[in-house]
C-alpha positions in Angstrom: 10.5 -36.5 -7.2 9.8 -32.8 -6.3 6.2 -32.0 -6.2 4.2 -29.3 -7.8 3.4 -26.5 -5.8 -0.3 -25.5 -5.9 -1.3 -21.5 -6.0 -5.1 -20.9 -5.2 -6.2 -18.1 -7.6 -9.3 -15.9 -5.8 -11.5 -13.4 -7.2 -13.5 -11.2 -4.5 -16.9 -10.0 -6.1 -16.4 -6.1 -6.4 -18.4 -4.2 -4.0 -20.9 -2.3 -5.7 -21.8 1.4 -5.4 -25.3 1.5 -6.4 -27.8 -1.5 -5.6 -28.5 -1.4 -9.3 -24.4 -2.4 -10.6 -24.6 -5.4 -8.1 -22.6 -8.3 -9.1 -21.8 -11.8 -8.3 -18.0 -12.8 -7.8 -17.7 -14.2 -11.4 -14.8 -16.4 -12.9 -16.7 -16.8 -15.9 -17.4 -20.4 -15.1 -18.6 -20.1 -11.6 -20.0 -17.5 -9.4 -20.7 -17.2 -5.7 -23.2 -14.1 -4.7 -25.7 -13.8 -1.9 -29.5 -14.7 -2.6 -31.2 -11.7 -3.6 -33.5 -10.0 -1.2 -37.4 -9.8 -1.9 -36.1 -5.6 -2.1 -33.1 -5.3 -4.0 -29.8 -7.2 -5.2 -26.5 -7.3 -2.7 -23.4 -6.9 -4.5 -22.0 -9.0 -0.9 -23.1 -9.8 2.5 -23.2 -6.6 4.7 -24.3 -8.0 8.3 -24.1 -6.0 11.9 -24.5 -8.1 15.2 -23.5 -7.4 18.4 -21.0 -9.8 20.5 -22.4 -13.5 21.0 -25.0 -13.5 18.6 -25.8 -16.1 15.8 -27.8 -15.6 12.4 -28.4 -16.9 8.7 -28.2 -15.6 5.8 -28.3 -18.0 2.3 -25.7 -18.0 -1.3 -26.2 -18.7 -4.7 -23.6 -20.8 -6.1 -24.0 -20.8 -10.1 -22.2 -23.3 -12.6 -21.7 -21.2 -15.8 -20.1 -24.3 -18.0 -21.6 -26.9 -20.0 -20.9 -30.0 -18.0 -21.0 -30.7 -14.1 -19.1 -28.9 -11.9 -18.0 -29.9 -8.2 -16.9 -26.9 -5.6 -16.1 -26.9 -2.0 -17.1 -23.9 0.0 -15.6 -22.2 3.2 -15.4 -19.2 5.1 -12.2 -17.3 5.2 -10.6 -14.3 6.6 -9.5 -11.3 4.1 -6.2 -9.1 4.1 -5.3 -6.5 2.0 -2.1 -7.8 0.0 1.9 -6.5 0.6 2.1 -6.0 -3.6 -0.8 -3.5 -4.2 -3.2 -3.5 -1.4 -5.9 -5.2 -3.0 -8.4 -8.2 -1.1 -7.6 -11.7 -0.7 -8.8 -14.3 1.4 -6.9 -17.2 3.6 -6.6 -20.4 1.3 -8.6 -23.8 2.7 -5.8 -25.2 4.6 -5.0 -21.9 6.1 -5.8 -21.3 9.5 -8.7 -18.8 9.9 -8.4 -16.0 12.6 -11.4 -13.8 12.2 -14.7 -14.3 10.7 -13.3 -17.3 8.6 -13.4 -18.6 12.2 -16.8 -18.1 12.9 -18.9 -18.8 9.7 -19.8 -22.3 8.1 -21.8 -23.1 5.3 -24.5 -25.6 5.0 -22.6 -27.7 3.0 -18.7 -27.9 2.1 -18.8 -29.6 -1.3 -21.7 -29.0 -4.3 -21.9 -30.6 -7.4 -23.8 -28.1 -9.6 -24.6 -29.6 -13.5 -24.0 -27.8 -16.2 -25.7 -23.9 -16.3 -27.4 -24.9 -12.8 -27.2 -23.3 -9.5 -27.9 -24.3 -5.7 -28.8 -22.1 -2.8 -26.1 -22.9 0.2 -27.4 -21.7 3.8 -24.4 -19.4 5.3 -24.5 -19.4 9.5 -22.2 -16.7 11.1 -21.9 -17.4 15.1 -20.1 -14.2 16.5 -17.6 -15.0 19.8 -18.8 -13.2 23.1 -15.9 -11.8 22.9 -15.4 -10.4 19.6 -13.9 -6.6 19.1 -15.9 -4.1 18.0 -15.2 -2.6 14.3 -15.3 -4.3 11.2 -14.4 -7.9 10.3 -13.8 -8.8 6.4 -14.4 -12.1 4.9 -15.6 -14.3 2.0 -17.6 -17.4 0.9 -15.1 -18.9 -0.7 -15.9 -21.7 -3.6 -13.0 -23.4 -5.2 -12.4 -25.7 -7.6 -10.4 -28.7 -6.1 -8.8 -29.4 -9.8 -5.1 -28.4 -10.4 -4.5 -26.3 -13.6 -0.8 -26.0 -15.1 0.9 -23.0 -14.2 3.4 -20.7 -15.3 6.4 -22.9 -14.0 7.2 -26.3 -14.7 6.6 -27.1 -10.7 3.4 -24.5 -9.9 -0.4 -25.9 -10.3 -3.2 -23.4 -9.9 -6.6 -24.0 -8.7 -9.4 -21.5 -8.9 -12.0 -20.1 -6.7 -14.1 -17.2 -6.3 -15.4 -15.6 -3.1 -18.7 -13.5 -2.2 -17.1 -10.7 -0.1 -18.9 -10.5 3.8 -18.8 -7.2 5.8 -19.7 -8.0 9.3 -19.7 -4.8 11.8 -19.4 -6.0 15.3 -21.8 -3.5 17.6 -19.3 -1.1 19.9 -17.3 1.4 20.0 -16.0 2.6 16.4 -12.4 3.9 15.7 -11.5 5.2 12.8 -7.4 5.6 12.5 -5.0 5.7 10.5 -1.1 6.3 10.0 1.2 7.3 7.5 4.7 5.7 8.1 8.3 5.3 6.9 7.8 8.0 4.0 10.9 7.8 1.8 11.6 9.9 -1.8 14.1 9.1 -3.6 15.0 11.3 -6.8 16.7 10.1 -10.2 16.8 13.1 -12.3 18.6 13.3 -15.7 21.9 13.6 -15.6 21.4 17.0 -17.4 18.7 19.1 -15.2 15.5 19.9 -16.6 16.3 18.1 -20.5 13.8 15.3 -19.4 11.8 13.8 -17.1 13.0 11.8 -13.8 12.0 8.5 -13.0 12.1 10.0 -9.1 9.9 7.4 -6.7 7.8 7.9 -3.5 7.3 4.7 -0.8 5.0 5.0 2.2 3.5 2.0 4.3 -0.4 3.1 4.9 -1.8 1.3 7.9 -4.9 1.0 9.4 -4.7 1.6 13.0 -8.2 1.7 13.8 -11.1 -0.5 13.6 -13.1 0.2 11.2 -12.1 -0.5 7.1 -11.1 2.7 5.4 -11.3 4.6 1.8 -8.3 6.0 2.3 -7.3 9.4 -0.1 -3.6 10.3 -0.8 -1.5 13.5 -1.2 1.9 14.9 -1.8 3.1 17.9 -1.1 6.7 19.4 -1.5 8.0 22.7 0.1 11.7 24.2 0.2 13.8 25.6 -2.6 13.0 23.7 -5.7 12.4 24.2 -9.3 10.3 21.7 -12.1 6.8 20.4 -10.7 4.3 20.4 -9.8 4.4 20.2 -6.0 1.2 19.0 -4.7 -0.5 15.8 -6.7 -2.8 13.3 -5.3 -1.4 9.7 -5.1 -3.3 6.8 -7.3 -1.8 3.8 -5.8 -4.0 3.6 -2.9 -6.0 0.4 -1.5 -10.1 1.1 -2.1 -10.2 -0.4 1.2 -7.7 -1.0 3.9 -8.9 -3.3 6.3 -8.3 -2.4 10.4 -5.2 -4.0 11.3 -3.5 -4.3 7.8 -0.8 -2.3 6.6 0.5 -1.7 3.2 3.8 -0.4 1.3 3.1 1.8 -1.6 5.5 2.9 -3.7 4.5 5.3 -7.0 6.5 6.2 -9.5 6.8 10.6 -9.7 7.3 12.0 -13.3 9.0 15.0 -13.3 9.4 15.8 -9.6 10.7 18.7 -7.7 14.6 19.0 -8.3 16.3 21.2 -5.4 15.7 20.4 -1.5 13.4 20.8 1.0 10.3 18.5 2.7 7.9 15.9 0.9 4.9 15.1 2.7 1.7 12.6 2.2 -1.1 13.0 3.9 -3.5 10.6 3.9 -7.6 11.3 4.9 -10.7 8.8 5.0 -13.8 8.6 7.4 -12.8 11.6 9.2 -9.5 11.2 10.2 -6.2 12.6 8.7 -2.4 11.7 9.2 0.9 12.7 8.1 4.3 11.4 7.3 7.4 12.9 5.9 10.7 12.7 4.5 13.8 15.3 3.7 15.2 15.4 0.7 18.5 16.6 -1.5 18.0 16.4 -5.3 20.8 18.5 -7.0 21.1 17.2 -10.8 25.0 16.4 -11.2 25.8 19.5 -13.0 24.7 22.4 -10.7 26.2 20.5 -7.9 29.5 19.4 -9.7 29.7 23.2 -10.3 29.0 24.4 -6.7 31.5 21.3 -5.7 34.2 23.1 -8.0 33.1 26.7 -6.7 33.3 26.0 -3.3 37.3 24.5 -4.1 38.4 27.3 -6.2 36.7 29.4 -3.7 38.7 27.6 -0.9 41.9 27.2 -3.0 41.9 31.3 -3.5 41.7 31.9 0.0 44.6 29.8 1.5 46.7 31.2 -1.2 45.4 34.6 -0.2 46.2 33.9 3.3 49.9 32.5 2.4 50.5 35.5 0.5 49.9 38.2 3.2 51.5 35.9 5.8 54.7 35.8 3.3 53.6 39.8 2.6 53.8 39.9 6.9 57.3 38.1 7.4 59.0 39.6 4.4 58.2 43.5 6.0 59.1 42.0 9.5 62.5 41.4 8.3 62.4 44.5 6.3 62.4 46.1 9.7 64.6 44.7 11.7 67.7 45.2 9.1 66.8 49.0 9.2 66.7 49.0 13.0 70.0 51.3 13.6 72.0 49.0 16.3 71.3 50.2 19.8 74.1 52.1 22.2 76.3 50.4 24.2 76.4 51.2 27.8 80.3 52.5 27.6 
């Protein structure tokens, strides 16, 4: 019998820009969220320690249904996905690297009834050890039932996860690289009657150690005609975790057509990088006509050079019949 595969669905609560749009991570039936501080609301747990230490911090976990619910609760590691950069957390039966490693709740499994919630203690021991820079998790709580799928063989379970920021005291490197640009142009087959589903790939990466809000931009120069040639680039990750690298690739309505350079650069925290790619984009028309040019161009002048060389031999013999015969030495 073949068995279903399970997928583990997680939502990350969004981290909010103002105290006041703070949110738990929120299925609609369940939400994890830190407990409120006697000041403000916290959209997720933002922590700094140096190496070694240990501290506490405590979760709300909130059934939103109208019967019991039952949830198990972990710590995992996040990574920014290879399909469009966005969080995502380890699943349970992953193993756990980073700060998944090093935080447990107070309990792994609550039974919450219906439109209740619990408070869950949250202990994060940092290693001795532990690089400085930031380290991106969750509280993970996931419902241990399997859903149907999409597929006849694929079960999903659920879970939503309270995002944690923990900045580990030290040194503090903000990097990043901009790598394996490519372009790659499909203009209408007619030039300039349309416009081109041309694309542009890069792989962003983190090289530092800090998380990033990283900005693109794309800049052509050479000979080229059509625009415009500078745009910024809206397929970037919010945040790209230290370490993690992703390939982007965006579609470019009516790019450049001609040749020359396209270059992204990328800035966030402070630091800028650069990457770039050549490119030859001659719609099929000008080139076919500069192809048949160049031939006709070619085909004149070997028949020009044929002609003078027959021109050349012909008066050669020209001459030599009209040479009178020399004297003889009688």
């Amino acid at each position: 019998m073949r068995r279903a595969s399970v997928v583990t669905v997680l939502l990350l609560g969004l981290m909010a820009l103002l105290p006041t749009q703070a949110r738990a991570a929120d299925n609609g039936e369940w939400s994890v969220a830190p407990a409120d501080s006697a000041i403000t609301p916290r959209a997720a747990f933002q922590l700094s320690a140096s190496p070694g230490a240990t501290f506490s911090d405590r979760a709300v976990v909130t059934n939103s249904t109208d019967g019991p619910l039952t949830l198990h609760l972990y710590v995992a590691d996040a990574y920014n996905t290879e399909r469009d950069g966005g969080l995502a957390v380890r699943g349970r039966e992953e193993t756990q690297r980073d700060i998944g490693a090093w935080g447990k709740p107070e309990r792994d499994v609550v039974t919450l009834p219906a439109h209740s919630s619990q408070t869950v203690g949250l202990t994060l021991t940092v290693p001795g050890d532990a690089p400085p820079g930031d380290h991106v998790g969750a509280l993970v709580a996931v419902d241990d039932r399997v859903q149907a799928g999409s597929g006849s063989f694929i079960g999903v379970q659920r879970g939503v996860g309270a995002r944690i920021y923990l900045r580990v005291l030290g040194a503090q490197r903000p990097a990043v690289a901009v790598e394996d640009v490519r372009f790659t142009a499909h203009n209408p087959r007619i030039p300039w009657t349309g416009g081109s589903d041309s694309t542009l790939t890069y792989t962003l990466h983190n090289t530092g150690n800090v998380k990033l809000e990283p900005r693109a931009d794309v800049q052509v120069d050479g000979v080229f005609a059509g625009g415009p040639t500078a745009r910024q680039l809206v397929k970037v990750p919010a945040e790209l975790l230290p370490g993690q690298q992703v390939q982007i690739t965006e579609a470019w309505s009516g790019a450049p057509t001609g040749w020359g350079d396209v270059t992204v650069t990328v800035t966030a925290d402070g630091v800028t990088a650069t990457g770039s790619d050549d490119f030859v984009d001659l719609p099929w028309i000008p080139a076919g006509a500069l192809a048949l040019l160049a031939v006709t161009l070619t085909a004149l002048l070997v028949r020009r050079r044929r002609r003078r060389a027959a021109a050349r031999a012909a008066a050669g013999g020209s001459a030599d019949a009209a040479r009178p015969d020399a004297p003889s030495g009688d």
